[in-house]
Phi, psi and omega in degrees: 000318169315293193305327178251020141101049167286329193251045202263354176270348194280345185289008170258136220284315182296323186322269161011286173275003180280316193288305188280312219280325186294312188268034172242322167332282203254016161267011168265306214282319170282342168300331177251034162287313168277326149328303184340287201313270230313282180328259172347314171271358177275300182297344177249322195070359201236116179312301168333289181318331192275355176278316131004296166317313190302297166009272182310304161290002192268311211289299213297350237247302207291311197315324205228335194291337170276314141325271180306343170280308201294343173300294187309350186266356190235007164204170192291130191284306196302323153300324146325291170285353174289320220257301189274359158262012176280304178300284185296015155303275170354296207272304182279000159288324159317288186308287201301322148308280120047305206250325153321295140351290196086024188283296231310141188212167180347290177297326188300307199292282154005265153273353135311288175333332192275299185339293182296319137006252182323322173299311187303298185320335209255332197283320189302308193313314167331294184301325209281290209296337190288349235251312165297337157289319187313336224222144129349158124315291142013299175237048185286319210275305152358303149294328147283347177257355151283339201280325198281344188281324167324270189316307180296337189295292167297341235240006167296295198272312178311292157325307182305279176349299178293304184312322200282339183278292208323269213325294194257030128233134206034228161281170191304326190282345196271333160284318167320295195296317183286357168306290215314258203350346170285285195300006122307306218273349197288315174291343150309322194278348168258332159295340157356265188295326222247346175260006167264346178279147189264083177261140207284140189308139196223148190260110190280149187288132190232179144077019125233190193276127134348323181290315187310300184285327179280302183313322166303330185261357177285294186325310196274329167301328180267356173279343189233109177312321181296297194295321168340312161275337147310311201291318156328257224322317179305333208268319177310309175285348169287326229240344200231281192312319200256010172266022186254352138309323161270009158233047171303285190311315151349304186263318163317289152001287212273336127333286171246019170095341187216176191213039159296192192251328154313322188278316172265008168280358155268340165318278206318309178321249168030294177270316150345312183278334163307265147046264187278003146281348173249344163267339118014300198276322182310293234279336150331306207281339205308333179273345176287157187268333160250000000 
């Protein structure tokens, strides 16, 4: 990692505290991919709910997600991200007490999910844009191949960590719920994170509408082939590629016999491991021309 200069963004002091706070986020976000899935086929059984599931996170992200860029573009991104993982704090602190309890039923899952959802469309643009501030130019591409590093990164260690609570403290609903509250507390600790970084005065979009500016970026996406295929290719795989992450308990049940919470956070390690070996090999890649 040393030898292709991958970590050469981290000597910048905001970068820095922007970057661990980030990979504390979404080593929360990946510990309750697997809680949902567990909690939902524990209570249902049912391959559908989990469909649902997906659902409920999907819908706000395609709905809100060109909103929220255009949101992230007119007011301060750091508040911004401040303001909505502090709101997903929230929502799972709910939840978790909730499932703490033995209140907790489907739907309550549901609308978290959906929530947070919605939270996210305004948070992800953010997380994209603030980060080139944070940085050099210079050592931009450094930082997009750490940044690239995270999700496949997290998505190892984290899923054990949750499935080793369900199972073995106390009862299974009783380790779940002290999940969440873990994953509540990684987002807090990245709103922090996010009031300690110092971001340098970034010049905001003025002088039209939101309406305006979303119709302008429709406009510029369809105007231009390459992204026109990126934005596809992104849509496809959201919509396709990833749906055996939402049936991981399914598959698990048919595979290893159980839907525990070991078994599918071993699944998810798993792809995980793929994962930070192909963004590894990418981030390789950065001088080649195709």
């Amino acid at each position: 990692m040393s030898k292709l200069g991958i970590l050469t963004a981290l000597k910048h002091r905001d970068f820095r505290v922007y970057w661990l706070g980030f990979v504390t986020s979404v080593s929360g976000m990946q510990m309750f991919l697997v809680i949902q899935a567990w909690l939902v086929f524990d209570l249902t059984g049912s391959a559908l709910q989990l469909g649902f599931l997906a659902l409920a996170r999907a819908l706000p992200a395609v709905v809100l997600g060109l909103v929220g860029g255009v949101f992230a573009d007119k007011v301060d991104q750091r508040r911004l991200l401040m303001a909505t993982t502090s709101g997903i704090a929230v929502i799972y602190l709910v939840l978790a007490t909730l499932t703490l309890t033995g209140a907790v039923q489907v739907w309550h899952i549901l609308a978290a999910v959906f929530l947070v959802g919605g939270l996210q469309a305004f948070d992800q643009p953010s997380r994209q844009a603030i980060f080139p501030n944070l940085i050099d130019r210079r050592d931009l591409m450094s930082a997009v191949a750490l940044n690239s590093t995270v999700h496949p990164g997290t998505r190892i260690l984290a899923p054990i960590v949750a499935g080793l609570m369900i199972d073995f403290i106390g009862a299974p609903q009783v380790g779940a719920a002290l999940a969440i509250y873990v994953v509540a507390m990684a987002y807090a600790i990245f709103s922090y994170m996010l009031f300690r970084v110092q971001l340098p005065p970034v010049d905001r979009a003025i002088g039209s509408s939101g309406f305006q500016d979303l119709k302008d970026g429709i406009g510029y996406i369809l105007s231009r082939p390459v992204f026109r295929l990126l934005i596809l290719t992104s849509f496809v795989n959201a919509f396709f590629g990833m749906s055996h992450i939402t049936l991981m308990p399914i598959i698990a049940h048919n595979l290893l016999g159980e839907a525990s919470g070991s078994a599918i956070s071993l699944l998810f390690s798993a792809t995980g491991i793929g994962g930070l070996m192909g963004a590894l090999i990418g981030s390789s890649l950065g001088g080649m021309r195709r």
